[in-house]
N, C-alpha and C positions, 0 to 999 in steps of 0.2 A: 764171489758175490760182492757186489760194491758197499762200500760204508753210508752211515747216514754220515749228515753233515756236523751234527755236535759230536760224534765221535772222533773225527779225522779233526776236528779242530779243538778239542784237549788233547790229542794226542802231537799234533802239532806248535801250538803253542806251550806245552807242559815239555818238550826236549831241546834243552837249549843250545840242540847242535843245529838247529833250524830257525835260528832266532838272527835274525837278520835288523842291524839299526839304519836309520836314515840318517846320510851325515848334513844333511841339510842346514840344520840349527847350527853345527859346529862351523861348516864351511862362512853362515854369515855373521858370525861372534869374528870370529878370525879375519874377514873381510874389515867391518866395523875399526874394529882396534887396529887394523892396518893405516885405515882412513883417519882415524883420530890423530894417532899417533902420527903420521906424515904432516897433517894441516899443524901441530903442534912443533915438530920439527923446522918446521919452514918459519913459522913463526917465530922461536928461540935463535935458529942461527939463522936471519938473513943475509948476513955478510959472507954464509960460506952455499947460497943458494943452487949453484951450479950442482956442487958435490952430493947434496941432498935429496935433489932431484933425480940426479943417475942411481945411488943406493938406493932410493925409494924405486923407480924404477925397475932394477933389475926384483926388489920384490914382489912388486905387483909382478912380475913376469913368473917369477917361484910360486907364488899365489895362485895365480893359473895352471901352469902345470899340476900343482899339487890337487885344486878343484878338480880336472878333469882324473887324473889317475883315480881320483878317491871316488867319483860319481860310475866309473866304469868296472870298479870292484865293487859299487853300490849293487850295479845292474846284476855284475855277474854273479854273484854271492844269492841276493835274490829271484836268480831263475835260475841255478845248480843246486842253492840247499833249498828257497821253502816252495817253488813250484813243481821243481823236482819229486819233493817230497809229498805234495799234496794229489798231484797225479796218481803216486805208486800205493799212497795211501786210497788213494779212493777204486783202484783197481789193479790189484797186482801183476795182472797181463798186461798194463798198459806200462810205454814205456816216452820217455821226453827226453827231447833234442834241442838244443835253443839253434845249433844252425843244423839244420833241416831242409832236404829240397824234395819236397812233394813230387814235383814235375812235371814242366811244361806241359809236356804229352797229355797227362792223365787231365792236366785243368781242358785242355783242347778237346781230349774224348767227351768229357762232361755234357758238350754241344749247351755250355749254360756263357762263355763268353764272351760278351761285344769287341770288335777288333782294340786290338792291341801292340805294341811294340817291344815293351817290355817286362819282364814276369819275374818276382821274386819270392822268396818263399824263407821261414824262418819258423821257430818256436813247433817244432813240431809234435804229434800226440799219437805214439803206431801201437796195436795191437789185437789181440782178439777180445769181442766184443761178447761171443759163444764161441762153442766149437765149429761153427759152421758159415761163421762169420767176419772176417778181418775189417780193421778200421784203418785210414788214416787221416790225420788232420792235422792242417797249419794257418797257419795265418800266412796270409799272400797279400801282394800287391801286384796291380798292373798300370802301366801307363802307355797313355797314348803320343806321339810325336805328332803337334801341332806345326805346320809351315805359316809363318806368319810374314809380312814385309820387312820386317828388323831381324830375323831370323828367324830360328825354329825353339820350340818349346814343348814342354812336357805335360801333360796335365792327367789325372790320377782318372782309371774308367771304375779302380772297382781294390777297395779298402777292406778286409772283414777275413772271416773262416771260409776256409774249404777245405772241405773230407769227402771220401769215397769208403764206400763196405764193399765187399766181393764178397758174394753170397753163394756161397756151393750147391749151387744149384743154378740149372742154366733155364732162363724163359725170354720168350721169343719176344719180348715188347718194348714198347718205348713208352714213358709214362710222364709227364711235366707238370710239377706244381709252381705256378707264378703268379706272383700280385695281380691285381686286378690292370689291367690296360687294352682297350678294347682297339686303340690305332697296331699294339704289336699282336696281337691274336686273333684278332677278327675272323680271321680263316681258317683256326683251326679246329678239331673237333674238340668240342669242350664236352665235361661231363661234369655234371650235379650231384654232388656229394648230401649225405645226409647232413646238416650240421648249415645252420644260417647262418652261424657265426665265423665258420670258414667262407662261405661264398661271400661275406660281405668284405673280406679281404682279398680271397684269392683266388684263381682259377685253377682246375684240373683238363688239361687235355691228354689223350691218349690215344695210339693206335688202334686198341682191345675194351671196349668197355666195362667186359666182363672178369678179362683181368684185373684193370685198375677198381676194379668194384671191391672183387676179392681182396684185394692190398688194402685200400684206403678202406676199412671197416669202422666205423662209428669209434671204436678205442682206438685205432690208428690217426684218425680225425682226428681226438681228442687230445693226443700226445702233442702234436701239431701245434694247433692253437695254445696248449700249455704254454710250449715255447718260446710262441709268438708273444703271446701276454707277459712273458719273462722279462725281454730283451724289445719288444715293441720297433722291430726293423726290418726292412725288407729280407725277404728270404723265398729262395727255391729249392726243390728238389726235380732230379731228372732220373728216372729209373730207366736206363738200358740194359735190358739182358740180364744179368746178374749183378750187375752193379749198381748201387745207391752213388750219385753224385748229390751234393749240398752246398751250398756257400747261402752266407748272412753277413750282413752289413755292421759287424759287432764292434764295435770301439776294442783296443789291443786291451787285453788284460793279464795279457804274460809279463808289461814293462811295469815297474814299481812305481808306488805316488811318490812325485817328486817331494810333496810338501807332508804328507801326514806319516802313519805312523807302517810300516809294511805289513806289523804282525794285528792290524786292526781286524776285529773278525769282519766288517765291511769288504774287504780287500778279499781274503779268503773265502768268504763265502761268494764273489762274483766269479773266480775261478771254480769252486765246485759246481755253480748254477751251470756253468757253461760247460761244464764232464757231463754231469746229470743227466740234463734237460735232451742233450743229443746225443748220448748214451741209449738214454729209455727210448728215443725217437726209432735212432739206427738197430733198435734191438726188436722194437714193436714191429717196423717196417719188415727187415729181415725175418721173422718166423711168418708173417702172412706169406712172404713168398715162398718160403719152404711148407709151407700147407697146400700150396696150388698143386 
């Protein structure tokens, strides 16, 4: 059973083997007094300018080095101890990878991806959601290669989360939840859900009307729109057969704030929103299907 969210965060915040600092403040105190101290250097010995310059120098270069080692034990400290930890806390079957490759394959089966060139995949979220249900989810990117007259270039088609359920149980349908756009749907069969507040965003089309009837139920709706109201960004769902595809256009919130504090419960709490919200989603979805 998953935790609330003021649970997992006194127990998160209250063990200080998950307590992760930002070295932000420290790296620009240390920058600072580099800067003082040199512009004051140069100015006491001008006669010895050359020499001052090169030791200053090779500092500023130790400076750098030491900012990047310490921002990359930043990173990794808080996505092995407190994301880590706040995943496992929030469902003990779930399990977190920060390098994670979902798989080109499974994003291709989805039938939810505009062309692309190249696919990456990180921060990943595997487990079972019931017994009758597996999850996975990562954060991905893809890009597209643009041919331009000065050469060729990259440009980003699709930034956010994508997961897939395998539901044990097999049915024969195809089912598409999409934003509202009537130049890429026009042709296909839509269907009209209970729920005005979903149609004013998004479309349902389906092979089976009957099937996708069955699934999207007024509390399957309802989960939906939750999470839409959550996170306020595009998002689909595509039901093949037994499988749940998904991706949403979510800002990353497995990477640490560079500037505030990591263990703020602001921080914490946009990671459980984001278990939560497509936890109850992927869990509502999957029992209508096992009731057909």
């Amino acid at each position: 059973m998953n935790k609330e969210f003021e649970e997992i965060y006194e127990k998160i915040t209250s063990d200080n083997s998950n307590k992760v600092i930002n070295p932000f403040k420290r790296l620009i105190v240390f920058l600072l007094l580099l800067i003082v101290l040199s512009f004051i250097s140069i100015y006491l010995f001008k006669d010895r300018l050359d020499n001052i310059l090169v030791i200053f120098f090779i500092l500023y270069i130790v400076y750098i080095c030491y900012f990047i080692k310490t921002q990359n034990k930043y990173i990794k400290d808080y996505k092995s101890k407190l994301v880590k930890n706040i995943v496992k806390e929030f469902n003990s079957n779930f399990n977190y990878e920060v390098k994670y490759d979902i798989g080109v394959k499974n994003y291709n089966n989805s039938k939810l991806p505009e062309k692309f060139d190249f696919f990456s995949s990180r921060d990943g979220i595997y487990g079972n959601i019931t017994e009758s249900a597996k999850l996975k989810m990562a954060y991905i990117t893809t890009k597209k290669k643009i041919v331009e007259e000065n050469g060729t270039d990259t440009v980003n088609t699709f930034s956010g989360i994508f997961g897939m359920v395998n539901v044990n149980k097999y049915i024969k349908t195809f089912i598409e939840i999409k934003t509202n756009d009537i130049k890429q749907n026009y042709n296909k069969k839509r269907i009209e859900l209970e729920s005005a507040e979903f149609e004013k965003n998004f479309d349902c089309f389906a092979d089976n009307k009957i099937i996708a009837l069955q699934i999207f139920t007024p509390e399957t709706i309802q989960c939906f729109t939750d999470v839409y109201n959550i996170f306020k960004v595009p998002m689909e769902i595509n039901i093949i057969n037994n499988t749940i595809y998904y991706r949403a256009v979510i800002r990353d919130f497995f990477g640490p704030p560079k500037f505030g504090d990591p263990m703020n419960r602001e921080y914490i709490e946009n990671i459980y929103n984001l278990l939560n919200s497509f936890d109850k989603l992927m869990k509502t979805i999957s029992e209508r299907m096992l009731d057909i």
